[in-house]
C-alpha positions, 0 to 999 in steps of 0.5 A: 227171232221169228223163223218160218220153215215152207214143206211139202213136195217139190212135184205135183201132177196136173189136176191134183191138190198142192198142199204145204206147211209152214212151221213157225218158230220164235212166236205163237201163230195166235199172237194178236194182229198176225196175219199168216200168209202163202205168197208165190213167184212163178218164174220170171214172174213177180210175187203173187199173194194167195192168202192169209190166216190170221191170228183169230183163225180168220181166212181172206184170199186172193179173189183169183185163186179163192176158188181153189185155194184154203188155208188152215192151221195146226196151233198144236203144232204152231203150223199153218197150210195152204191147199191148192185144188187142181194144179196146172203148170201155171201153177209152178213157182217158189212158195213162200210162207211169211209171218206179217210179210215181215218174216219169210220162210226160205221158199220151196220150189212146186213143180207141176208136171206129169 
């Protein structure tokens, strides 16, 4: 059973960076044709896709967001990041991290506000 795990903080001032983890659990992060990713729901929106990790370290991100948005991982550690430059309010919603869009984490609320 593959098990993902979104953490960071909850609030985050307008202009500064956003960054989270997602611990993976059950399965390696290299595992061949994984694709990892970061997905958002601001509220009373649908779900918007960020980007992707995959298993070979390769990164692909949504062309809106690709300026301010990148994706690393730990494999030590069996993690994966998201980093989200100069935050605005627009900027809050649930962030989920998936495995495949097969697996999710539960999601963690980003507040952004002064």
């Amino acid at each position: 059973q593959v098990q993902l795990q979104e953490s960071g903080p909850g609030l985050v001032k307008p202009s500064q960076t956003l960054s989270l983890t997602c611990t993976v659990s059950g399965d390696s992060i290299t595992t061949a044709y994984t694709g990892y990713t970061w997905i958002r729901q601001p509220p009373g929106k649908g779900l918007e896709w960020m980007g992707v990790i995959r298993f070979d370290g390769s990164t692909y991100y949504n062309p809106s967001l690709k300026s301010r948005t990148s994706i690393s991982r730990d494999t030590s550690k069996n993690q994966f990041s998201l980093q989200l430059t100069s935050v605005a309010p627009d900027d809050t919603a649930v962030y989920y991290c998936t495995s495949g869009a097969r697996y999710w984490g539960q999601g963690t609320q980003v507040t952004v506000s002064s």
